[in-house]
C-alpha positions in Angstrom: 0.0 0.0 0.0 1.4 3.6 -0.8 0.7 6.2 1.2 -0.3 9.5 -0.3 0.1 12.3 1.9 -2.8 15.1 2.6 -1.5 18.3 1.4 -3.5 22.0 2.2 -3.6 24.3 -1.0 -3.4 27.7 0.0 -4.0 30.6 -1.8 -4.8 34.2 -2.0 -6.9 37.4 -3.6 -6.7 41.0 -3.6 -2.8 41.8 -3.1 -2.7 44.0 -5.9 -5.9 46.8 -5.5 -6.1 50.1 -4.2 -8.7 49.0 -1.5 -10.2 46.7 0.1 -8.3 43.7 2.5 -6.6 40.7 1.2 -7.7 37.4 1.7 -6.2 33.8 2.0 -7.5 30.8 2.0 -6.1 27.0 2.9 -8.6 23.8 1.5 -8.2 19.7 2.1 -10.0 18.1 -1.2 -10.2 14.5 -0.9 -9.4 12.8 -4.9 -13.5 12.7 -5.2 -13.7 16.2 -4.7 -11.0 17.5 -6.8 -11.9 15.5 -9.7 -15.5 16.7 -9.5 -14.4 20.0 -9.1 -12.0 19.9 -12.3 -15.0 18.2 -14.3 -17.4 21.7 -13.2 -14.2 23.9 -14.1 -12.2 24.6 -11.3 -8.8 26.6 -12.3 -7.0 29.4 -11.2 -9.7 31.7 -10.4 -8.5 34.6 -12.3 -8.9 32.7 -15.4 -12.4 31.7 -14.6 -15.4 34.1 -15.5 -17.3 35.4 -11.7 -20.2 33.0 -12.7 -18.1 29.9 -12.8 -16.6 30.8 -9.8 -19.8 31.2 -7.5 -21.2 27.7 -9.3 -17.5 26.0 -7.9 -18.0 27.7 -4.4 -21.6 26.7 -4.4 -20.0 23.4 -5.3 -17.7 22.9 -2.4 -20.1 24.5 -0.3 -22.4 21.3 -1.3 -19.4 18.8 -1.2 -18.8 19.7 2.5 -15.3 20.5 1.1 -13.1 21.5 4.2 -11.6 25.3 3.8 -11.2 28.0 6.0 -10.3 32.0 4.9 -8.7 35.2 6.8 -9.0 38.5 5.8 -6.0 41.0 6.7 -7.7 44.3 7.0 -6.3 47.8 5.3 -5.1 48.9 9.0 -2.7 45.6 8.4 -1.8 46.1 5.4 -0.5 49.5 5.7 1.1 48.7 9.5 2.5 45.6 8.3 2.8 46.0 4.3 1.0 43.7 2.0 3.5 41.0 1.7 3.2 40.2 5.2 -0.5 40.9 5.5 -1.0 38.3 2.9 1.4 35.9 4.9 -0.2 36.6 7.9 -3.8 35.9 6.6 -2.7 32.7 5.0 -0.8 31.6 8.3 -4.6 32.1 9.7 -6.3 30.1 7.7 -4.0 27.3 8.1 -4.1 27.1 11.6 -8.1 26.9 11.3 -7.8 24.0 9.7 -7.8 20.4 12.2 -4.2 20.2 11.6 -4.6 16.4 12.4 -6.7 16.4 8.9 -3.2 17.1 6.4 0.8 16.4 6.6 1.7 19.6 4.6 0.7 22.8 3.0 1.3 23.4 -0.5 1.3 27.4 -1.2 0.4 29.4 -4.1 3.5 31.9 -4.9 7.6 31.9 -3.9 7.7 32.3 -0.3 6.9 30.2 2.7 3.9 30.9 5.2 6.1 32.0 8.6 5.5 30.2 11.6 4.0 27.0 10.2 4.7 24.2 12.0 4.4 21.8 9.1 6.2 21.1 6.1 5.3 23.0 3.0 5.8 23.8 -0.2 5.9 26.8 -2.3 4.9 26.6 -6.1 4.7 29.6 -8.1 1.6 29.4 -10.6 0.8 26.7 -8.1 -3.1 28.0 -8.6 -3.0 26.4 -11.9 -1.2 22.9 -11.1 -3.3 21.8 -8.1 -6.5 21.8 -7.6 -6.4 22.2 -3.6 -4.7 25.9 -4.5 -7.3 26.2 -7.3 -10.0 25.9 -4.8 -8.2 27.9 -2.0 -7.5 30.6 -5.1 -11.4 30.5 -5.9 -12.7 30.6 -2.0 -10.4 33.3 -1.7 -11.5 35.2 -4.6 -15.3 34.9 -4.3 -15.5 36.0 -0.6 -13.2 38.9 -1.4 -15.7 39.7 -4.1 -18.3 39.3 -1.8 -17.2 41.9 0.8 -16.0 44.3 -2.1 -19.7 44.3 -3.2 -20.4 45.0 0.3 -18.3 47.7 0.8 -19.7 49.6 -2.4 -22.8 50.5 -0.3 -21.0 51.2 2.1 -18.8 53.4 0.4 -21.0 54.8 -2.7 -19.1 56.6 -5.8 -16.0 54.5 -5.9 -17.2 51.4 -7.7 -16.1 48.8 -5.9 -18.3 46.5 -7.0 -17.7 46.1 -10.7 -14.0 46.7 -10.1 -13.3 45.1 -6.9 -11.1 48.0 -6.1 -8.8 47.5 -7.9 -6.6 50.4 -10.1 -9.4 50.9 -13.5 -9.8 54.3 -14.6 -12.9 54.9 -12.7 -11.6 53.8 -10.1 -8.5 56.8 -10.3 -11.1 59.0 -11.5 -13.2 58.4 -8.6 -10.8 58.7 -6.3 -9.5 62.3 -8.0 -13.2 63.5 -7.3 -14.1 61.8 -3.5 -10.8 61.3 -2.1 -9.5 58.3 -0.8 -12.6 55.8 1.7 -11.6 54.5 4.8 -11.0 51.2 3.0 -8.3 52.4 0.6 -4.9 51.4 1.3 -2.7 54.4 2.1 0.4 52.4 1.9 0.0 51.8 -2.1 1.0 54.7 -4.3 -2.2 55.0 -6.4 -2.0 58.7 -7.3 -0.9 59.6 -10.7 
């Protein structure tokens, strides 16, 4: 018998806008689950449209697929910068998980998740090659979504809700008129 070891995919969304927090993600799929999620089209999520992204999530929502998320906040971002914001939130979201559940984490870029206590693995365009960092990559995305469409009521004028905050004209234009939100990051140079 060969054993296969559990590996956590972890992923992330958001690192790049003007506003709005980032947020990781760490997911166990057993074999059944990733190849029913490849078959309904998970991928990377930025190359899947937002519609095939909510019918995934829906997915592993019905799957019982086992997942949990952090958000680092702007205040984090800007105290801590987003590099380690983002390593902090997926540090989270791996310590949610029942660490007795995997034997390794398998992240989504080119550095290591400080602090783990587990062995891991760091694969860049890792979002692409696995589906556990596919379906970390999509949970992260849509709840990021989620709270960005949130936000835009909260926070009328900017459009965060068709551009997710991140850096589109109307976006800059926006901002030129209204001024940076409470939610825009004031440690990213988005003026210009």
């Amino acid at each position: 018998m060969t054993f296969l070891p559990v590996l956590a995919g972890v992923d992330e969304a958001g690192r790049g806008p003007f506003a709005g927090p980032v947020v990781a993600s760490a997911v166990i799929l057993t074999a059944d689950q990733a190849q029913a999620l490849i078959d309904k089209g998970l991928r990377d999520s930025k190359k899947m449209t937002a519609l095939r992204r909510e019918k995934v999530y829906s997915a592993m929502m019905e799957m019982k697929v086992l997942w949990s998320a952090q958000a680092a906040s702007v205040e984090r971002i800007d105290r801590i910068n987003i590099l380690n914001a983002t390593l902090w939130a997926m540090g989270r979201a791996v310590h949610r998980l029942p660490g007795a559940l995997f034997d390794g984490v398998i992240v989504d870029g080119d550095r290591e998740i400080p602090g783990l206590k587990v062995h891991q693995q760091v694969i860049p365009k890792g979002d692409d090659l696995y589906p556990q960092i596919s379906a970390a990559s999509v949970i992260a995305k849509v709840l990021r979504d989620r709270i960005m469409v949130t936000l835009d009521g909260v926070y009328p004028g900017y459009g965060f809700a068709s551009h997710k905050g991140y850096g589109t004209k109307f976006h800059k234009e926006a901002m030129e008129s209204l001024g940076p939100s409470p939610i825009h990051r004031k440690s990213f140079h988005w003026k210009g």
